[in-house]
N, CA, C and O atoms as a DFTB+ gen file, in Angstrom:
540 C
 N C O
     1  1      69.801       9.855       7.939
     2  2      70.909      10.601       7.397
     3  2      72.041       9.623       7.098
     4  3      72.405       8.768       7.905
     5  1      72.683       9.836       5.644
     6  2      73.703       9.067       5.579
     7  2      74.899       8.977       7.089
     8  3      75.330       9.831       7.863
     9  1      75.098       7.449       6.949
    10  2      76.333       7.301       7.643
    11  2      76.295       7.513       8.952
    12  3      77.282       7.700       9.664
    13  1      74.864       7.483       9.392
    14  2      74.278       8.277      10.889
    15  2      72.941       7.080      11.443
    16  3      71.832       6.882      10.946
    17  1      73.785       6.270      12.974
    18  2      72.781       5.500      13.081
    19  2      73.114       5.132      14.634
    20  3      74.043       4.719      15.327
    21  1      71.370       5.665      14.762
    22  2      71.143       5.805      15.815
    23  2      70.656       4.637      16.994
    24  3      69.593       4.055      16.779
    25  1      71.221       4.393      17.891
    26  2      70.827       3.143      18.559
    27  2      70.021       2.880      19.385
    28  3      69.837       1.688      19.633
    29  1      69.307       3.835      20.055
    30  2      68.353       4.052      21.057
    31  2      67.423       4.939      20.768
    32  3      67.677       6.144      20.790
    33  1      65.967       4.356      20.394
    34  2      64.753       4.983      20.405
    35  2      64.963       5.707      22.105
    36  3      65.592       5.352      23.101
    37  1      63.824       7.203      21.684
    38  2      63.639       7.633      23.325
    39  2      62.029       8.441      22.593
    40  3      61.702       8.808      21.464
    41  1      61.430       8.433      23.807
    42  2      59.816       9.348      23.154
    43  2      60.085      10.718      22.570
    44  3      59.649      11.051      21.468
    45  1      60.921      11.611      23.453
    46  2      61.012      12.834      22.962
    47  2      62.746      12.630      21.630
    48  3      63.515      13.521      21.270
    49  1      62.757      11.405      21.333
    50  2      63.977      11.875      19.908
    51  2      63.746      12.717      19.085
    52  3      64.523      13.632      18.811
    53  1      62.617      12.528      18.557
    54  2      62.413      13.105      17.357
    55  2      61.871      15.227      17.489
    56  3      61.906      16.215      16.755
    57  1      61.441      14.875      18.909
    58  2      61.299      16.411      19.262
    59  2      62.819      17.245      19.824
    60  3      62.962      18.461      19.953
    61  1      63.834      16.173      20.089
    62  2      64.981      17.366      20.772
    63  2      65.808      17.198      19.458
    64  3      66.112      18.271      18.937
    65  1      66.264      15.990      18.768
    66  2      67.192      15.695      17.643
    67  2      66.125      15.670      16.246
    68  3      65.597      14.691      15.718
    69  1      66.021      17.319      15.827
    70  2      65.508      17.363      14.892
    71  2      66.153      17.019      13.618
    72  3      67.257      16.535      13.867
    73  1      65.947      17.063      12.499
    74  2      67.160      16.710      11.183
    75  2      67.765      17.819      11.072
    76  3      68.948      17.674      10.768
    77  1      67.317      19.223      11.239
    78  2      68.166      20.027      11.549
    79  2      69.270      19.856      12.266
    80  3      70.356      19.706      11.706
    81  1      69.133      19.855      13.672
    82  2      69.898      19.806      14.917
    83  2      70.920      18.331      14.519
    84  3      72.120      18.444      14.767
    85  1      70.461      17.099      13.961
    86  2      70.703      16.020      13.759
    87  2      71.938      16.563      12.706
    88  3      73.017      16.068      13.032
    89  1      72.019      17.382      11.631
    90  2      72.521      17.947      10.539
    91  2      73.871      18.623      11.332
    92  3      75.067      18.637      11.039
    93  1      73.184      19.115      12.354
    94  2      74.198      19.982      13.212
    95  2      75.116      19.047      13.785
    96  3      76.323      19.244      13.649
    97  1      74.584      17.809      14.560
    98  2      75.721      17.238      15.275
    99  2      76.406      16.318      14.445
   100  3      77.439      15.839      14.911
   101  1      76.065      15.987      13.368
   102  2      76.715      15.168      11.977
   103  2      78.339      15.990      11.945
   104  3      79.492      15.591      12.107
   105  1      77.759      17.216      11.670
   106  2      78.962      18.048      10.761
   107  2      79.861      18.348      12.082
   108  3      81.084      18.318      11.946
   109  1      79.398      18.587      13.134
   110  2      80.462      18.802      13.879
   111  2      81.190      17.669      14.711
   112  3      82.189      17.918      15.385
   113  1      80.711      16.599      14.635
   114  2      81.271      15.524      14.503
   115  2      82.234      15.484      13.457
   116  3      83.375      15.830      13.766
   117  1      81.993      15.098      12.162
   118  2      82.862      15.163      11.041
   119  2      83.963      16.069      11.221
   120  3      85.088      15.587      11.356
   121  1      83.810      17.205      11.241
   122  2      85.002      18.440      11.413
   123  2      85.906      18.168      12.671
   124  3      87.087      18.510      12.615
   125  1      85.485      17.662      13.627
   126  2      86.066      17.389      14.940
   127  2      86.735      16.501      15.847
   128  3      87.493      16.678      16.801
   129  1      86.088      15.182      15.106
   130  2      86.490      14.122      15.623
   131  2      87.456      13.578      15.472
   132  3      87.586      12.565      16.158
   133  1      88.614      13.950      14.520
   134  2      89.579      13.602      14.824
   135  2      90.828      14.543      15.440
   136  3      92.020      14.370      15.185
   137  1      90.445      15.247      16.033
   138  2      91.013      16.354      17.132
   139  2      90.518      15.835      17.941
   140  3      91.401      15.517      18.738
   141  1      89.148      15.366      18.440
   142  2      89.025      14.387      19.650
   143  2      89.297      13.600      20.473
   144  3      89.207      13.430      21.689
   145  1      90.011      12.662      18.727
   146  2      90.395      11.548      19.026
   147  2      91.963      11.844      19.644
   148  3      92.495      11.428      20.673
   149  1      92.260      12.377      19.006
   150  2      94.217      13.125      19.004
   151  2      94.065      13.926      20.315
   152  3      95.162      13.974      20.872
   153  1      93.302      14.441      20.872
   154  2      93.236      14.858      22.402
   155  2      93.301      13.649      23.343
   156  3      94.142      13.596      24.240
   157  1      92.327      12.597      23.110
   158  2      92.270      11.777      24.186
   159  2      93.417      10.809      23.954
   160  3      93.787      10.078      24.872
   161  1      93.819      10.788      23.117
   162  2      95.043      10.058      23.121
   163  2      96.665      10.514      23.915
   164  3      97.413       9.856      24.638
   165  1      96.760      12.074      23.332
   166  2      97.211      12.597      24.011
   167  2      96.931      12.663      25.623
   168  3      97.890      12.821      26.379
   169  1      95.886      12.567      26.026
   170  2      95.246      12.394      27.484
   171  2      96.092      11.347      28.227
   172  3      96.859      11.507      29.176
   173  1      95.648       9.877      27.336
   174  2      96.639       8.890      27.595
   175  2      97.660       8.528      28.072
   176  3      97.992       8.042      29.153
   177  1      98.325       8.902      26.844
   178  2      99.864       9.743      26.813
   179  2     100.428      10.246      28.618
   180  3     101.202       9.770      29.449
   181  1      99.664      11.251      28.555
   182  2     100.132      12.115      29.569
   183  2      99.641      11.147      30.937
   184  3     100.500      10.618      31.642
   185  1      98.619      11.034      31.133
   186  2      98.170       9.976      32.549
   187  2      99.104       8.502      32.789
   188  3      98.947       7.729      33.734
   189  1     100.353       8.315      31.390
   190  2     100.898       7.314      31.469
   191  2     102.129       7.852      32.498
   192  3     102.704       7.298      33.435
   193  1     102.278       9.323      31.825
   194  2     103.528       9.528      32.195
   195  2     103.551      10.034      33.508
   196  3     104.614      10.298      34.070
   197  1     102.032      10.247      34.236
   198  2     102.163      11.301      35.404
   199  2     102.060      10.038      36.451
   200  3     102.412      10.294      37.603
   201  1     101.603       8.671      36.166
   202  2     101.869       7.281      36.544
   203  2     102.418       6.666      37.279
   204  3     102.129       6.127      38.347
   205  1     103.899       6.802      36.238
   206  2     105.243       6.886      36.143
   207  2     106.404       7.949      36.851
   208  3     107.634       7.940      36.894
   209  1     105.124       9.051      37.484
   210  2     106.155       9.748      38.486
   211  2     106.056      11.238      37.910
   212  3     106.099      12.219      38.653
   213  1     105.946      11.305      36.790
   214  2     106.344      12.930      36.046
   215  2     104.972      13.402      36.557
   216  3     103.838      12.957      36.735
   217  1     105.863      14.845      36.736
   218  2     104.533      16.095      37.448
   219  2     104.428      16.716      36.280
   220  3     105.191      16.858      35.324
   221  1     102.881      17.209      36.632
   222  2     101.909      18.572      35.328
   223  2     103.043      19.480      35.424
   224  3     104.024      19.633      36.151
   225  1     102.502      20.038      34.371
   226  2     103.226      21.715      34.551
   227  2     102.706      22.548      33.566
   228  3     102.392      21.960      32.532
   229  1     102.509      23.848      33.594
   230  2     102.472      24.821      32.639
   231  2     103.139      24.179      31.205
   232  3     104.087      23.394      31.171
   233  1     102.400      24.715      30.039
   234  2     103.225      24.435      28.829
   235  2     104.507      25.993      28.468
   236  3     104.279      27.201      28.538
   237  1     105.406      25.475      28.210
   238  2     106.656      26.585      27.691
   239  2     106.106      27.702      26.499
   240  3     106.601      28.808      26.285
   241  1     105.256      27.251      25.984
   242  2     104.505      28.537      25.185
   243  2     103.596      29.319      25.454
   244  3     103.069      30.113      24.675
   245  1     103.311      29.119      26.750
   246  2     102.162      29.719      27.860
   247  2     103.033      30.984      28.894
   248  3     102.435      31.842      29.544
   249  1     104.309      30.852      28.846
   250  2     104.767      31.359      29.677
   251  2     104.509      32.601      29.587
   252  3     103.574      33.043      30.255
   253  1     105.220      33.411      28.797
   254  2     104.488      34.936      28.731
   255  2     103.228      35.514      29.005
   256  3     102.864      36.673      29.202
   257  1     102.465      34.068      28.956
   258  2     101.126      34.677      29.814
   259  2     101.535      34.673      30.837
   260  3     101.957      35.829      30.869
   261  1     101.804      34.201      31.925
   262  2     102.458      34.146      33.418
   263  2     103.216      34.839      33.438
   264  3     103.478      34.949      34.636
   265  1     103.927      35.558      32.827
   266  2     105.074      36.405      33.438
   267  2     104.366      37.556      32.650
   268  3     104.902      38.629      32.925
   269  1     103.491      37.664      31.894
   270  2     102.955      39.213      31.366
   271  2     102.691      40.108      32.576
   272  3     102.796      39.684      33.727
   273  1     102.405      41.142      32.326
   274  2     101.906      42.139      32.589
   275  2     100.983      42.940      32.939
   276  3     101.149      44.113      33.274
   277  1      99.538      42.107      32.858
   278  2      98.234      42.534      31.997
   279  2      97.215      42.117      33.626
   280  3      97.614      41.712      34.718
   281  1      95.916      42.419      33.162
   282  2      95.237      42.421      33.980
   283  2      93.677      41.976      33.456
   284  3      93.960      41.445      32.382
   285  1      93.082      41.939      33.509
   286  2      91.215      41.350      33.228
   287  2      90.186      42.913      33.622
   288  3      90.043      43.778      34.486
   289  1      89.793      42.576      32.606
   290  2      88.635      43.826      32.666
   291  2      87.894      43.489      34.082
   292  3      87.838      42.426      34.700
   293  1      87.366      44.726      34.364
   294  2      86.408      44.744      35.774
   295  2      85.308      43.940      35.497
   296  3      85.097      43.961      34.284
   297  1      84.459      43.188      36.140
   298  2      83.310      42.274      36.078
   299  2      82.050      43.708      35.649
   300  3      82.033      44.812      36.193
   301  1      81.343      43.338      34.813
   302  2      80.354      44.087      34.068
   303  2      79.393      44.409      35.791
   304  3      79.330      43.490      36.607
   305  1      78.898      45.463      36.018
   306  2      77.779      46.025      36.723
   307  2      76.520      44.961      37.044
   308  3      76.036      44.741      38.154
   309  1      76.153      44.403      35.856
   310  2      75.136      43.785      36.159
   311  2      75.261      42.341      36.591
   312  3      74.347      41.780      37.195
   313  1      76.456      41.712      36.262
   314  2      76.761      40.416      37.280
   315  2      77.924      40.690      38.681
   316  3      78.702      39.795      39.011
   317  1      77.900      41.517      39.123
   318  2      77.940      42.199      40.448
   319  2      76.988      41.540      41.706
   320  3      77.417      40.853      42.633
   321  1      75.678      41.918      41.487
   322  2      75.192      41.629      42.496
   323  2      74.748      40.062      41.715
   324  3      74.268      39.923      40.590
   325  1      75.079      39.007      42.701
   326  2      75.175      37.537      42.486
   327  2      74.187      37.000      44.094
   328  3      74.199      35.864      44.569
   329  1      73.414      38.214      44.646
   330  2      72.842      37.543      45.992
   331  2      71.479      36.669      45.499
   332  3      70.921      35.757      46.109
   333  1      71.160      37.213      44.288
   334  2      69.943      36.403      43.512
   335  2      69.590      35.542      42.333
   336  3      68.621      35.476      41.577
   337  1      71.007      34.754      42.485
   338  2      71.170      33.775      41.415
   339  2      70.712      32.047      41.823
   340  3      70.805      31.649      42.984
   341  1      70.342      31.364      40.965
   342  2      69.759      30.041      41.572
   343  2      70.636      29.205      40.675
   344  3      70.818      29.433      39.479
   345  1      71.199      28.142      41.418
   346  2      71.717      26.821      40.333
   347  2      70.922      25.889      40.490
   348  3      70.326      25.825      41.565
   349  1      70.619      24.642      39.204
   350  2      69.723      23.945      39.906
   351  2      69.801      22.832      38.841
   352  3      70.566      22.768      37.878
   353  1      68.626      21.778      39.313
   354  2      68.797      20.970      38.319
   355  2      66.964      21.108      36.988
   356  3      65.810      21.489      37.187
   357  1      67.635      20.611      35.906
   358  2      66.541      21.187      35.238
   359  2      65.088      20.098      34.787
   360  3      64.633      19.797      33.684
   361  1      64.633      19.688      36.314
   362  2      63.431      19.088      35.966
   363  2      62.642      19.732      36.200
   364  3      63.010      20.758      36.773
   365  1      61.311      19.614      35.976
   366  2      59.915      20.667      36.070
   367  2      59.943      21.334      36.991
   368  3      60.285      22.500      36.797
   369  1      59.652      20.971      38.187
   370  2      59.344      21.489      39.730
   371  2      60.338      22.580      39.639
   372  3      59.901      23.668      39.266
   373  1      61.969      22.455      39.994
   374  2      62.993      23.031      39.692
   375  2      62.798      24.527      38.897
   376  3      62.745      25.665      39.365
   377  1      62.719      24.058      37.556
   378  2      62.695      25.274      36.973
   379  2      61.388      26.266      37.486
   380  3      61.545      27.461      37.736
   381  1      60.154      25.599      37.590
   382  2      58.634      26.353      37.713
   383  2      59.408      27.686      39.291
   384  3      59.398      28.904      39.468
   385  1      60.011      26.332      40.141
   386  2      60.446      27.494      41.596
   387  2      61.222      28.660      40.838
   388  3      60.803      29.816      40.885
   389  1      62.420      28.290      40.107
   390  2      63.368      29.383      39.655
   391  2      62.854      30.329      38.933
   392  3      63.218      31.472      39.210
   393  1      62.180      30.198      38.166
   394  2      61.136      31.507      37.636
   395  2      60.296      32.249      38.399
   396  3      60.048      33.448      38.271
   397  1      59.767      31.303      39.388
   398  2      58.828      32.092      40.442
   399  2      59.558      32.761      41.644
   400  3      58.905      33.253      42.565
   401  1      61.039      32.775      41.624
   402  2      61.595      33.132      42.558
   403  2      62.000      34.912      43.217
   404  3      62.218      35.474      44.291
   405  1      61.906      35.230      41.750
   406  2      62.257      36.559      41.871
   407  2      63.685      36.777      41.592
   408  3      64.055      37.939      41.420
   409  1      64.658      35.678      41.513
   410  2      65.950      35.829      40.967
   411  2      66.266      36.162      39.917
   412  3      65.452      35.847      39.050
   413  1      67.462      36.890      39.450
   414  2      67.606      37.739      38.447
   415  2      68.456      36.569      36.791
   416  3      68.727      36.659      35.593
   417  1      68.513      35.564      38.022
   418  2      69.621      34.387      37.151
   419  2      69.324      33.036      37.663
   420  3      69.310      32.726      38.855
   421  1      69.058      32.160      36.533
   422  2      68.564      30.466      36.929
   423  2      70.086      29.953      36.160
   424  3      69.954      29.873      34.939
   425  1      71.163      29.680      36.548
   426  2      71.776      28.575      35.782
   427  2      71.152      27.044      35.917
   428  3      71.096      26.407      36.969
   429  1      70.605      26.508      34.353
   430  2      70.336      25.087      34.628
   431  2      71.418      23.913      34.768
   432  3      72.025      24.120      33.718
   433  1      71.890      23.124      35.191
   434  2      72.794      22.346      35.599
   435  2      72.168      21.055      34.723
   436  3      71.304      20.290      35.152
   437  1      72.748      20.990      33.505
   438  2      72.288      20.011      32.544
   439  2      73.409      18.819      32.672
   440  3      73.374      17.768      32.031
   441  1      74.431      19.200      33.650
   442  2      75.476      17.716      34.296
   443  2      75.269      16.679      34.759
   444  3      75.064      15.534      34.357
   445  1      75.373      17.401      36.045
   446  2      75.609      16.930      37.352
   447  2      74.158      16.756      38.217
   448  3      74.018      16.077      39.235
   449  1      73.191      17.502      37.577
   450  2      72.284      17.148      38.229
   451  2      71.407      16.632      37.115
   452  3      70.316      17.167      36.915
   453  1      71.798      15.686      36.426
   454  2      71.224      14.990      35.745
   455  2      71.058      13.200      36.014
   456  3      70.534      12.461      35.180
   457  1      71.706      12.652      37.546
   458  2      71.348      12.110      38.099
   459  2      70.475      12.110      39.237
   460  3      70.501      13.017      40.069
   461  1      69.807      11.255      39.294
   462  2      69.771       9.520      38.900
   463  2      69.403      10.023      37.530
   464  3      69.033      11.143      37.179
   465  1      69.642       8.662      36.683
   466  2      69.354       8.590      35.257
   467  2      68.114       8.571      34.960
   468  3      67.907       8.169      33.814
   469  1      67.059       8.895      35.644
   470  2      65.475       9.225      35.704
   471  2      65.288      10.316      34.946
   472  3      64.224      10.523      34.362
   473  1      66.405      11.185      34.885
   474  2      66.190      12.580      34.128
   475  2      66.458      12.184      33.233
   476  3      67.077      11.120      33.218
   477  1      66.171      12.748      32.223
   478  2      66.778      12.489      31.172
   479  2      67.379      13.497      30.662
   480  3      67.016      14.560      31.166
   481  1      68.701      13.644      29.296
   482  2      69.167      15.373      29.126
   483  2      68.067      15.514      28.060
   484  3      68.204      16.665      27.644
   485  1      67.080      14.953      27.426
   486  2      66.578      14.887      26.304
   487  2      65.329      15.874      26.794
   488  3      64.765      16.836      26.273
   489  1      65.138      14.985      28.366
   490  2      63.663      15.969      29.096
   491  2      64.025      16.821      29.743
   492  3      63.260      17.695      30.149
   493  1      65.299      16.787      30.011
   494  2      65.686      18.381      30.527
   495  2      65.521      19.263      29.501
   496  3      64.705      20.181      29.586
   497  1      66.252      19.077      28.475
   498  2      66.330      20.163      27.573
   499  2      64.771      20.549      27.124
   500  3      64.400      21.723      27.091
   501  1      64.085      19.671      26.854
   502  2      62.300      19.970      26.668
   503  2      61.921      20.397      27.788
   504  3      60.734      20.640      27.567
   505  1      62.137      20.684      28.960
   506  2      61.824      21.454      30.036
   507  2      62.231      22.538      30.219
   508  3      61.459      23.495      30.177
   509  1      63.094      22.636      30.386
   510  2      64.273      23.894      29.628
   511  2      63.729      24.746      28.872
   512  3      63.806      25.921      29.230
   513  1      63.105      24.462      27.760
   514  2      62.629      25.243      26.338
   515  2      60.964      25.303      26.762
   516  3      60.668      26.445      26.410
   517  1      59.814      24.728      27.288
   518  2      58.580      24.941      27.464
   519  2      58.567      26.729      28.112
   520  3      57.889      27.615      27.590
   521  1      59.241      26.880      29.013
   522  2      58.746      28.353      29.547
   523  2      58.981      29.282      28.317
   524  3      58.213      30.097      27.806
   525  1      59.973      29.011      28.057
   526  2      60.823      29.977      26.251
   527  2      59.868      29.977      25.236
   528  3      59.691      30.999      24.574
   529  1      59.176      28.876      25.012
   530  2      58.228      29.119      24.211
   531  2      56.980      29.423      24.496
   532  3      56.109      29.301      23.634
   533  1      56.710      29.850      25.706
   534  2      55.271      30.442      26.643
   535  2      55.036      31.700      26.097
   536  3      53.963      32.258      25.865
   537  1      56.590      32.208      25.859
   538  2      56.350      33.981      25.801
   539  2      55.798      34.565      24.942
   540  3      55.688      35.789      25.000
């Protein structure tokens, strides 16, 4: 793809970063990245100044949320009962237990439990998607 170059062969590339998907992270790159960039700079910015002594705070155009009025809808019925939910990390073994568990909810943890760097997010995500496409 124009203007798109990739630096690291991996076995499963060509199965998780299709030219589709590849198409996908092009454009939202393009559209985004320089709000990215203008965030982390701003980031900067601010970690210089909190450094230097100055404390966080709420932003002044936020306030009316804090001093509103209002309240949050009730939590939906069916994420209520939370006694049969599994977090986990998403290598084989992992997921095969969370399906066989009888739990009503697997969150996969495509982060944090993506160490050691043995996992890969490339074989998570192809692990991830094998049961999905069983059905």
């Amino acid at each position: 793809m124009k203007g798109v170059e990739i630096r690291k062969d991996h076995p499963l590339l060509k199965e998780v970063l299709t030219e589709e998907a590849l198409r996908f992270v092009v454009a939202l790159h393009r559209e985004f990245n320089p709000v990215r960039k203008a965030l982390l700079e701003r980031r900067r910015e601010l970690w210089e100044r909190y450094k230097a002594g100055e404390k966080p705070d709420f932003l002044q155009e936020t306030a009316f949320v804090r001093g509103g009025d209002w309240r949050v809808a009730e939590a939906p019925e069916d994420l209520l009962d939370r006694r049969v939910e599994i977090t986990g990390p998403v290598d084989r073994k992992m997921i095969v237990n969370a399906l066989n568990s009888g739990a009503k909810v697997f969150m996969a943890d495509f982060e944090d439990a993506l160490s050691p760097p043995g996992i890969t997010s490339s074989g998570a995500r192809r692990t991830s998607w094998t049961p999905c496409a069983a059905r």
